[in-house]
C-alpha positions as CSV (number, residue, x, y, z in Angstrom):
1,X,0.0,0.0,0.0
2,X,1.0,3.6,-1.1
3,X,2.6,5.7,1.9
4,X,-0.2,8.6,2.4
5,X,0.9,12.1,2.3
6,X,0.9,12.4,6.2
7,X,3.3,9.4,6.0
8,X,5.5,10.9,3.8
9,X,5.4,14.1,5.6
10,X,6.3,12.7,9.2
11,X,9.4,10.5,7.6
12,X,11.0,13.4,6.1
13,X,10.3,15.7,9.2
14,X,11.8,12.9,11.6
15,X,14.6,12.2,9.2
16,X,15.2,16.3,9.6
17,X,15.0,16.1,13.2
18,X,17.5,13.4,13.3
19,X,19.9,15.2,11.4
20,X,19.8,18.2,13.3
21,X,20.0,16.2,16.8
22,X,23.4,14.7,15.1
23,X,25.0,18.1,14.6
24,X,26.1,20.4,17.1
25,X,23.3,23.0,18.0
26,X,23.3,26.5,19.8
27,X,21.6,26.0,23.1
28,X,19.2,28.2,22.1
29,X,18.3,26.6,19.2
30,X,14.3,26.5,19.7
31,X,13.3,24.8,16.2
32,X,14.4,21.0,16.9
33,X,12.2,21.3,19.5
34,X,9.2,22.7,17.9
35,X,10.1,20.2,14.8
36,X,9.7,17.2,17.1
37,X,6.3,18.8,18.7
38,X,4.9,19.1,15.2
39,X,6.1,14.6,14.6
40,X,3.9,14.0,17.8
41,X,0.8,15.7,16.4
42,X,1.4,14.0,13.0
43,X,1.8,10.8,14.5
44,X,-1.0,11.1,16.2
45,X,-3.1,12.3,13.2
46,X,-1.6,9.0,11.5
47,X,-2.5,6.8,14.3
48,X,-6.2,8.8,13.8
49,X,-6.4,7.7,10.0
50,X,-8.5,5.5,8.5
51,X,-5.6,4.3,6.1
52,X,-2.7,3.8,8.5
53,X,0.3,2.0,8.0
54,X,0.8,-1.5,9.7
55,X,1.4,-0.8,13.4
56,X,4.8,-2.1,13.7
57,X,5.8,0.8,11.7
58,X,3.5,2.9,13.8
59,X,5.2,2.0,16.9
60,X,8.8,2.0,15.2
61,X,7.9,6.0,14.6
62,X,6.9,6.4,18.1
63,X,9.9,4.8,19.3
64,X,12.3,7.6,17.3
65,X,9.4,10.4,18.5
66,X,10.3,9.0,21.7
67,X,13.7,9.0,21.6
68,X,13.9,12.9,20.5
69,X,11.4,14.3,23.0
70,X,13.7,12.2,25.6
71,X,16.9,13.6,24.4
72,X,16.1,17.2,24.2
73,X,14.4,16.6,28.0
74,X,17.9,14.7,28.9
75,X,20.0,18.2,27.4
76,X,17.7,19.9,29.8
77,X,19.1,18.8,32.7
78,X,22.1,20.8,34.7
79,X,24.8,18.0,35.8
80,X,26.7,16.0,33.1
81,X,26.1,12.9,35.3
82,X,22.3,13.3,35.0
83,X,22.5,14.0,31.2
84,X,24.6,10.8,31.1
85,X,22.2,8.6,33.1
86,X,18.9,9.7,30.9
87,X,20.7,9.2,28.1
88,X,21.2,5.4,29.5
89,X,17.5,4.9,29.6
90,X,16.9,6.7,26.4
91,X,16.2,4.0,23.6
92,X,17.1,4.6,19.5
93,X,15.3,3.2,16.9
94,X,15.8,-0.5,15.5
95,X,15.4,0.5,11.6
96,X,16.4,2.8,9.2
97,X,14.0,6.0,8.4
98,X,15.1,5.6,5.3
99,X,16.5,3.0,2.7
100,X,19.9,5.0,2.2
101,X,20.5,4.7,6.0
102,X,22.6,1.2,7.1
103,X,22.3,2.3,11.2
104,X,19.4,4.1,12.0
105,X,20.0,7.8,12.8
106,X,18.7,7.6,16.7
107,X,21.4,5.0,17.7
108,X,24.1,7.7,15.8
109,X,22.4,10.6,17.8
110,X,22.5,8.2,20.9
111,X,26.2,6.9,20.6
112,X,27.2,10.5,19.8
113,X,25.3,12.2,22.8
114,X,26.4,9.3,25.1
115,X,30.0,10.2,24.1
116,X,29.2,14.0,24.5
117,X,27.6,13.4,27.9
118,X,30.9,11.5,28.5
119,X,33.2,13.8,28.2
120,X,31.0,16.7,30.0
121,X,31.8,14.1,32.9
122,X,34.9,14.2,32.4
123,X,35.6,17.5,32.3
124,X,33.7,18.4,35.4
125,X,35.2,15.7,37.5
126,X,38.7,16.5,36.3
127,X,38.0,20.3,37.0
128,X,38.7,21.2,33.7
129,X,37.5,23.1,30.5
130,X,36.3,22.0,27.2
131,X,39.9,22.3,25.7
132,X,41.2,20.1,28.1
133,X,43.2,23.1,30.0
134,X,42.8,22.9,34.1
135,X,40.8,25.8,35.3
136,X,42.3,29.0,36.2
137,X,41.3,27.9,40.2
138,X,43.1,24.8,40.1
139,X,46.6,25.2,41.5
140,X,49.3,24.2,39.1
141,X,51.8,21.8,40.7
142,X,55.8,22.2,39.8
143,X,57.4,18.8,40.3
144,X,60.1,18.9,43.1
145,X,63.5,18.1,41.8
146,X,65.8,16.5,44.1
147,X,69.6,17.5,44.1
148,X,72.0,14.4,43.1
């Protein structure tokens, strides 16, 4: 059966949204998260219709809804350690949004926000900046050299 225009619409919307959760965004970028607003009032206008697809692929596109309304709800949060842990429980698509695709695009987004989310850790426990320089209150130790 033919993919209805709704259909169509939502898969390239959520392939957009994917995309721009892969790249790195302003923190006041507002669109991503209007974007994935606008995918749950579609999907539900598709779960709505009387010509909907087979519900596997239903529930495959509210899996990847899912997953972006978690993840911008998991950038949200102030710690690193707390954006690290809901990103744990956050869970990627299983298949491709589209036929060019070999990995779907949430389990990218999700490795790549995990890795992020990692390194934000890092950072903070270390006591240091994004460059990898110790902050400017940390006190720089000179090694002691002993006389031979």
């Amino acid at each position: 059966m033919a993919a209805s225009r709704l259909e169509l619409n939502l898969v390239r919307l959520l392939c957009r949204c994917e995309a721009m959760a892969a790249e790195k965004r302003d923190p006041e970028e507002w669109r991503l998260e209007k974007y994935v607003g606008a995918l749950e009032d579609m999907l539900q206008a598709l779960k709505a219709q009387a010509s909907k697809p087979a519900s596997e692929v239903i529930n495959e596109y509210s899996r990847k809804v899912d997953f972006l309304k978690g993840m911008l709800q998991a950038e949200k949060l102030t710690s690193a350690s707390e954006k690290a842990l809901a990103n744990q429980f956050l869970a990627p698509g299983r298949v491709p949004t589209t036929a060019r695709e070999r990995v779907p695009a949430t389990k990218t987004v999700h490795l790549q926000s995990r890795a992020r989310y990692t390194s934000e850790m890092r950072n903070e426990l270390l006591g240091t900046d994004s460059a990898g320089e110790p902050k400017l209150d940390v006190r720089k130790r000179i090694p002691c050299h002993t006389p031979s």
